[in-house]
C-alpha positions in Angstrom: 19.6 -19.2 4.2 19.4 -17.6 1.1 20.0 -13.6 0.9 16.7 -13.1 0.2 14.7 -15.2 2.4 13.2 -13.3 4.9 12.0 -15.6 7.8 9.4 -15.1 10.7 12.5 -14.7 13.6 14.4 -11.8 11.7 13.7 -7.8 10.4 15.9 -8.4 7.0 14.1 -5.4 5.7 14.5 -2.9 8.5 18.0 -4.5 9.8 16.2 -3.9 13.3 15.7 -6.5 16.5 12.0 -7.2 16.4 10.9 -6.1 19.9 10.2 -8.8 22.6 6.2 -9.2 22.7 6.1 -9.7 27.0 2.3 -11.0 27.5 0.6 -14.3 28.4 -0.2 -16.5 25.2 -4.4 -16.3 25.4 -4.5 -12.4 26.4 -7.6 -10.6 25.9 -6.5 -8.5 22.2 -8.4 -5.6 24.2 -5.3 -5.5 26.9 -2.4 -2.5 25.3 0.2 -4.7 26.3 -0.5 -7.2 22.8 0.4 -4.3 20.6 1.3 -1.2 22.8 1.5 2.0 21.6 5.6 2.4 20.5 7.1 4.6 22.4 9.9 5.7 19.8 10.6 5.3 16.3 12.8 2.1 17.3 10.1 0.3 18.8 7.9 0.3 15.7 10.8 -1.7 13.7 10.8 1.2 10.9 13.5 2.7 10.1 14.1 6.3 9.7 14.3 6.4 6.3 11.1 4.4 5.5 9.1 6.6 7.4 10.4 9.8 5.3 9.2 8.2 2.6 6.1 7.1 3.4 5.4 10.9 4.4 6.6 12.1 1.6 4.1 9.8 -0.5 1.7 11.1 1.8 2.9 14.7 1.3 2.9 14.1 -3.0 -0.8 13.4 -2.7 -2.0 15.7 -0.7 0.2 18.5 -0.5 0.8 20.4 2.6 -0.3 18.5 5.7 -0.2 19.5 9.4 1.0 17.4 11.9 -2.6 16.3 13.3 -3.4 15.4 9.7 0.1 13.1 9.2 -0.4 11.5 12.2 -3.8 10.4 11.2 -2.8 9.0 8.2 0.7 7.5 9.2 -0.8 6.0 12.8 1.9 7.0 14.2 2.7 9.5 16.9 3.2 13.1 16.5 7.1 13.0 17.7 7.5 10.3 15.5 6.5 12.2 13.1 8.5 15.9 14.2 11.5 13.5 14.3 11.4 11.6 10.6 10.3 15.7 9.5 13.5 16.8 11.0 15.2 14.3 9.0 13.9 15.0 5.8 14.3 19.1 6.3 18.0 18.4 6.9 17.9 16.1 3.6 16.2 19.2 1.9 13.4 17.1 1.0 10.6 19.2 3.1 9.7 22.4 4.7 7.9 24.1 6.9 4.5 26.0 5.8 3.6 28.3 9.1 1.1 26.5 11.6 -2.4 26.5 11.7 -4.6 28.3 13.6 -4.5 25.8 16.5 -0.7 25.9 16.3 -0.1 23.0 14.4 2.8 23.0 11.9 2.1 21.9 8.6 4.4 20.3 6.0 5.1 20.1 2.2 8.0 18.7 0.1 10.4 21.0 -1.5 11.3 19.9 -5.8 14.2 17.7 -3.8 11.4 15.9 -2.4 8.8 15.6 -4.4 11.6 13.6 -7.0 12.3 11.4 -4.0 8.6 10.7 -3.5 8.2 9.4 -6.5 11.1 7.4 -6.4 9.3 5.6 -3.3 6.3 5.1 -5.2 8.1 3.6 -8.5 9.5 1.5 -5.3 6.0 0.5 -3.8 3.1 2.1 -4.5 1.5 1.8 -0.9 0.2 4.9 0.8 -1.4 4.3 4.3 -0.9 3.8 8.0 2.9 2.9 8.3 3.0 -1.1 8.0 4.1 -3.4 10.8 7.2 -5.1 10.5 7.0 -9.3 9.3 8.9 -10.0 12.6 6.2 -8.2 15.1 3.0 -9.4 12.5 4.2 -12.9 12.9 4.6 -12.4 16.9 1.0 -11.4 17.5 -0.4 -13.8 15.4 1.5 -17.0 17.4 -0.2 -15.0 20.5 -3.6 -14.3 18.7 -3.7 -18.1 17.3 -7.5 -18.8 17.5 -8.2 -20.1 20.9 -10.9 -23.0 21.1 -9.8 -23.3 24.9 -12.7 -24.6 27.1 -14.2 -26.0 23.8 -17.3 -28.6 25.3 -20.9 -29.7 24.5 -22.4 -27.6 25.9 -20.8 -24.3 24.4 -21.1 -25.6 21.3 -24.6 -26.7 21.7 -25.2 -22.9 23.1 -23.3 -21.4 20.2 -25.8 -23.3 17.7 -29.0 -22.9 19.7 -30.9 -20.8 17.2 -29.5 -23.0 15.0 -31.4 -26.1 13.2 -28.6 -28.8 13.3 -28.2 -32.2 14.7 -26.8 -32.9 18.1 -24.6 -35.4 16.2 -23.2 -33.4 13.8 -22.5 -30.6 16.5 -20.7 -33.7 18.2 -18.8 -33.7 15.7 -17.9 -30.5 14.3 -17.1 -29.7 17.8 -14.0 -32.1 18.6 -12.8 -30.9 15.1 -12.9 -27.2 15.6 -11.0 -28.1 19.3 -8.6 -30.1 17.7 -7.5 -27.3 15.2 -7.0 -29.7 12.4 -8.6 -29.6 8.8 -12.2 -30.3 8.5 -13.9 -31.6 5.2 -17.8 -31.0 5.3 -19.5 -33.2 2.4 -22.7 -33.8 1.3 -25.6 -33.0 -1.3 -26.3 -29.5 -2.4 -28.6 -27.6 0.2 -27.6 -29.6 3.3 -26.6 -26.4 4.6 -22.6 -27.0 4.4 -21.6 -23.4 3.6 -24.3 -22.0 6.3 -22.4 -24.0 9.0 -19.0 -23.5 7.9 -19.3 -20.3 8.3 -21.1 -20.3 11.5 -18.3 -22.5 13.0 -16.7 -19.0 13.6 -18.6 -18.6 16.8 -16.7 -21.5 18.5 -13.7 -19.5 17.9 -13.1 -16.7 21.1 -12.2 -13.1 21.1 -11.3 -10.3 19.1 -8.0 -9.9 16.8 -6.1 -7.1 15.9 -5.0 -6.5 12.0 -2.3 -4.6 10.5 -3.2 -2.2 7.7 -0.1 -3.5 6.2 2.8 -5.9 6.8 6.2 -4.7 5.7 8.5 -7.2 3.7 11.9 -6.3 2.4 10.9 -2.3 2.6 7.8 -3.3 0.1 4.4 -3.0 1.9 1.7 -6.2 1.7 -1.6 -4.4 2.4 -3.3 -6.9 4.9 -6.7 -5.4 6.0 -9.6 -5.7 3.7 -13.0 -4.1 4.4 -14.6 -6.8 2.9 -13.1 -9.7 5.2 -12.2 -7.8 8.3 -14.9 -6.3 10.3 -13.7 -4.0 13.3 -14.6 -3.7 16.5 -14.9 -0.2 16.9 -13.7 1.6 13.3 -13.3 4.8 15.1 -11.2 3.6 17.8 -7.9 4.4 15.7 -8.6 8.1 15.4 -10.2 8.8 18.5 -7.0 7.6 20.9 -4.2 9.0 18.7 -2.9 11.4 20.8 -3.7 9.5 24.2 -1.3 7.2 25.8 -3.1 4.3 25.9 -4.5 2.0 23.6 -3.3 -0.5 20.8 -1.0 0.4 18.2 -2.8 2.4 15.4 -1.5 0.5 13.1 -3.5 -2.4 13.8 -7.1 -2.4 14.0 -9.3 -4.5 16.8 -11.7 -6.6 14.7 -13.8 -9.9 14.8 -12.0 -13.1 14.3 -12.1 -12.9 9.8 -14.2 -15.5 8.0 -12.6 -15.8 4.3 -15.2 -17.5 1.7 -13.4 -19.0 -1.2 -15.5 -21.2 -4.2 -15.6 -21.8 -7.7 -13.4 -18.6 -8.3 -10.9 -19.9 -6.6 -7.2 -20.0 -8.4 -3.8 -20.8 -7.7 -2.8 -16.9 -8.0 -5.3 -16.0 -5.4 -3.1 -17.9 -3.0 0.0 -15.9 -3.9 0.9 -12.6 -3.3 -1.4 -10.0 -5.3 0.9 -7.1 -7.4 -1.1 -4.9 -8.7 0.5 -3.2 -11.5 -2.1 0.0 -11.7 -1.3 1.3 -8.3 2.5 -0.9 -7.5 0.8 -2.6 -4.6 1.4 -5.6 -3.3 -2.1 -7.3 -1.5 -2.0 -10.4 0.7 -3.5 -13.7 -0.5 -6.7 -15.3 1.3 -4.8 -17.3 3.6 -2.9 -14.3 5.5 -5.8 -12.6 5.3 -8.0 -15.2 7.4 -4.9 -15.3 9.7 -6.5 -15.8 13.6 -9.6 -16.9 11.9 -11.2 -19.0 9.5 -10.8 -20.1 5.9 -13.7 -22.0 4.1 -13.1 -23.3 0.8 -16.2 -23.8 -0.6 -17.5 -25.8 -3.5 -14.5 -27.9 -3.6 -14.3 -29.5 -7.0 -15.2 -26.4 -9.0 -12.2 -24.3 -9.1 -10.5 -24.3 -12.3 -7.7 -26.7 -11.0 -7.4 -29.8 -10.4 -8.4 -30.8 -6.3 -5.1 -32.5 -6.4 -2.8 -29.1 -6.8 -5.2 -27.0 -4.5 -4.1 -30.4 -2.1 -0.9 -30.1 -3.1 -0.7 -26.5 -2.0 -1.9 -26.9 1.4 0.4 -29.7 2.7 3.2 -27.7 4.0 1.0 -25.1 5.6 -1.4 -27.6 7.4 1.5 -29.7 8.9 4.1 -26.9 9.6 1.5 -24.4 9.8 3.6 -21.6 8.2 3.6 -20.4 4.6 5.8 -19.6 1.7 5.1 -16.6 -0.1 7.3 -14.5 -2.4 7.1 -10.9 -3.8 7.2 -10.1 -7.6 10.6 -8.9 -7.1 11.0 -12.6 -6.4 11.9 -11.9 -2.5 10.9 -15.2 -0.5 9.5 -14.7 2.8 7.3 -17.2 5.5 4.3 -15.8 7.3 2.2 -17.9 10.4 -0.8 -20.3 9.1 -3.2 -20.0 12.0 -6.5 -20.5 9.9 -9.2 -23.0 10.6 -9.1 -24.2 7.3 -12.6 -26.1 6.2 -13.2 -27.4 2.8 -16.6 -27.9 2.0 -17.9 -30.2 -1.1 -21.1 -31.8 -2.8 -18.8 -34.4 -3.7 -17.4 -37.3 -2.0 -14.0 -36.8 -0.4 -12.7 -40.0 -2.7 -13.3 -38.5 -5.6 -11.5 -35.9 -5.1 -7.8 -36.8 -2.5 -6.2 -40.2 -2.4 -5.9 -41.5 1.3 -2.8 -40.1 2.1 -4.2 -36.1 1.9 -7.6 -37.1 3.4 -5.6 -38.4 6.3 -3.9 -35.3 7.0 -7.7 -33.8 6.9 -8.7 -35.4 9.9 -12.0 -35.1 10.4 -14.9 -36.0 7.5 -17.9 -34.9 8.4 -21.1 -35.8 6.2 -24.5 -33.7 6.1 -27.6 -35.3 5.5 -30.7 -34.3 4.1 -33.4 -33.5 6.9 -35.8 -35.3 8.5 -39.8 -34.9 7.9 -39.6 -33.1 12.0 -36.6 -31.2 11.1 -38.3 -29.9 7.7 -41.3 -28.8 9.7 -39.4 -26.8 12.3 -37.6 -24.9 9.7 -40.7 -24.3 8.0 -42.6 -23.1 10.9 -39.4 -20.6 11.9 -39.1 -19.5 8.2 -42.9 -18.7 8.1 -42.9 -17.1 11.7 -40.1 -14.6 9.8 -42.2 -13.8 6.8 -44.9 -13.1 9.3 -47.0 -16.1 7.9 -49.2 -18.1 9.9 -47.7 -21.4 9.6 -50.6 -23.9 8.6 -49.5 -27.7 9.4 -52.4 -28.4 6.6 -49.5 -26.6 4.0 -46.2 -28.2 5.3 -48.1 -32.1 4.8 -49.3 -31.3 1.4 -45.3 -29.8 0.6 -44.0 -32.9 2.6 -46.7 -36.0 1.2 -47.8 -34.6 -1.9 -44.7 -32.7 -3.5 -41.5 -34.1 -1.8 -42.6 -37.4 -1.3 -44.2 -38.6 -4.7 -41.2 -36.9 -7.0 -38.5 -38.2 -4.6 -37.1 -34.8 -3.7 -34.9 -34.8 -0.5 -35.7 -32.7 2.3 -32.9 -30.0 2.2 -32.4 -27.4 5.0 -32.7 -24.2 2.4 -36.6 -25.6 0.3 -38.5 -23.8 3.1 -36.8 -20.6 2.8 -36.4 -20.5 -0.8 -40.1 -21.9 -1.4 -41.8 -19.8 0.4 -39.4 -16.3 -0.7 -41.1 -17.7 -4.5 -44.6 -18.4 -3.1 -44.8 -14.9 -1.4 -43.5 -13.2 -4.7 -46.2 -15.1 -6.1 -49.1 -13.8 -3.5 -47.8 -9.8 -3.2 -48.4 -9.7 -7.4 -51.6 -11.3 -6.5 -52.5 -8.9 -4.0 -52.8 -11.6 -1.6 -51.3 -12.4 2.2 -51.4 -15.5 3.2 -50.1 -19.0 2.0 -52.0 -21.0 -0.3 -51.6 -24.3 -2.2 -51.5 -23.0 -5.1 -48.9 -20.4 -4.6 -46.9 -22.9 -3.3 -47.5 -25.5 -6.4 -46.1 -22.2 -8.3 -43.3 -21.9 -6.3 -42.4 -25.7 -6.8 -42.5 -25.6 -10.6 -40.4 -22.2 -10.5 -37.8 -23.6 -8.3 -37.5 -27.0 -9.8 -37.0 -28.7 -13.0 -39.2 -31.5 -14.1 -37.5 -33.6 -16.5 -38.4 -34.0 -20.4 -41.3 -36.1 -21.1 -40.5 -39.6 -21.8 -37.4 -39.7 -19.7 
């Protein structure tokens, strides 16, 4: 192995033993024993030095801190933290400032240490909770991977039951999600595709707990993103610092993620993130739906060809593992445990060859609805807006505008037809449905072609 490959069974970075994770695979996250709180500075696989620096990053922003205050912001415990200050007051890189009125000591970096703080942040930028080591990260994720257990007809049909989708396609999408292979969802635009993908997250059990950070050859990947992970309880963490009890606080307890990815989509955004404003490092989409799901969405759009977006996901779908490397070039492996959906308005041949469709497993094909299905949606769309939901309206929508200009029925017309139609009635100082507002709404939502064509 190369010197600088840092894999998923060692703690290169700290030169630690990661600690042995003793708990049955499929525990409840909600159990302490997943991610207990560590006892010493040992058991959180940071060394002593790291941690004086992260303080002292701490320390350079904020000045003088007491110990209530650090141990909020590190997550780790107050001795931890009395030790690692003992440390850096025998380095001369801190002091004491008096206590607080509650007795609390509070801390600030002499000129010794305010130079080797910002040595650590020309190192990595990262200030936050102290980061979990690659080693334990990649130890609770093989224990978190998402469970579909139990999977059966009728928990799937009882996870879609406010739901308007076929039984057959449920039949479906429900082997696939329990076989934890790849799924490819095709089919015209509207069908609902996205809307299901993402739904497909309620087949998958329990609640997962996320690292702020990951640590990787002493630099810090910031894992935990506001806008992908949702927790639990956010003010769980601060609430049972000082108790002994708990889950690490480095780790929050949220909902299984759900990572959207479309037409913005680029090779970079599966990489490593360096940010050069702040000398952060941020992990890519894929570790970030880690115990969860990944949907990439409107599959043919991104601004590479479908063949090297297939390309990149061959070794991670069949090793389930993947390669990702730091800007100082440091190469390191992290667990793929995503349920990893591509969704498309095209058809699967146009854009893989047989060989990567293969490895997909399972293509799935959404239709346009049915006249009944079209009316149920309608009737729960209008029963919503708090319209009364006139069959005279849906038959003139279904046999005089659908029908005659060969328009399919797609799941998202009655929403969006009736949003435009109300617009049009709450200018008009009207509240109920009429033809003609919805004769508006059809020639504001679609385009008739030219004249002569």
């Amino acid at each position: 192995m190369d010197m600088d490959q840092v894999s998923l069974d060692s703690s290169v970075s700290q030169g630690l033993e990661p600690p042995v994770l003793n708990f049955p695979y499929g525990a409840s996250t909600e159990e302490p024993s997943l991610a207990p709180r560590p006892r010493s500075l040992a058991e959180t696989g940071l060394s002593e030095l790291y941690v004086a620096d992260l303080i002292s990053k701490h320390l350079f922003e904020r000045g003088v801190l007491d110990l209530q205050e650090l141990t909020r912001l590190v997550a780790l415990p107050g001795n931890q933290i009395e030790q690692v200050f003992a440390f850096m007051r025998a380095e001369g890189r801190a002091e004491a400032r008096g206590a607080t009125p509650g007795g609390l000591m509070r801390f600030a970096l002499t000129e010794r240490g305010r130079a080797a703080a910002q040595e650590a942040l020309a190192r990595d930028g990262y200030i936050g909770p102290a980061p979990v080591p690659l080693a334990q990260y990649s130890a609770l994720v093989a224990h978190q991977a998402g469970s579909v257990r139990g999977l059966d007809r009728d928990s799937v049909r009882a996870a879609f039951k406010d739901i308007m989708i076929r039984p057959e396609i449920l039949d479906q999408l429900g082997p696939a999600m329990h076989s934890g292979r790849p799924i490819f969802i095709y089919g015209d635009p509207g069908t609902g595709k996205t809307f299901i993908a993402r739904k497909l997250s309620r087949l998958m059990r329990g609640d997962v707990l996320i690292p702020h950070a990951v640590l990787v050859a002493d630099k810090a990947v910031r894992l935990f993103d506001s806008g992908v992970h949702e927790p639990v309880n956010s003010a769980s963490m601060e609430t049972s610092l000082f108790l002994d009890r708990g889950h690490d606080p480095r780790y929050l307890l949220c909902k299984r993620p759900v990572v959207v990815v479309g037409g913005e989509l680029t090779m970079d955004m599966l990489e490593v993130q360096f940010d050069p404003a702040t000398g952060i490092h941020h992990a890519p989409a894929q570790m970030r739906a880690n115990n969860g799901m990944l949907v990439i969405d409107d599959l043919g759009r991104q601004r590479m060809r479908p063949e090297e977006l297939f390309n990149r996901w061959i070794v991670p779908m069949e090793e389930k593992r993947d390669f990702l490397s730091l800007r100082s070039g440091q190469h390191f492996q992290v667990p793929f445990d995503v349920a990893l959906v591509f969704s498309s308005n095209r058809h699967p041949m146009e854009l893989a060859d047989q060989a990567f469709l293969r490895r997909i497993g399972y293509k799935i094909r959404f239709e346009p609805l049915t006249p009944e299905e079209y009316r149920r949606i309608w009737q729960e769309e209008c029963s919503l807006q708090g319209l009364t939901a006139d069959d005279a309206l849906v038959n003139f929508m279904l046999e005089e505008l659908h029908g005659p200009r060969g328009v399919p029925l797609l799941p998202c017309h009655p929403r969006d037809l009736i949003g435009l139609a109300i617009d049009h009635l709450r200018y008009a100082g009207q509240s109920e449905l009429t033809r003609e507002a919805l004769s508006l709404a059809w020639q504001n939502y679609f385009i008739e072609p030219p004249v002569g064509e």
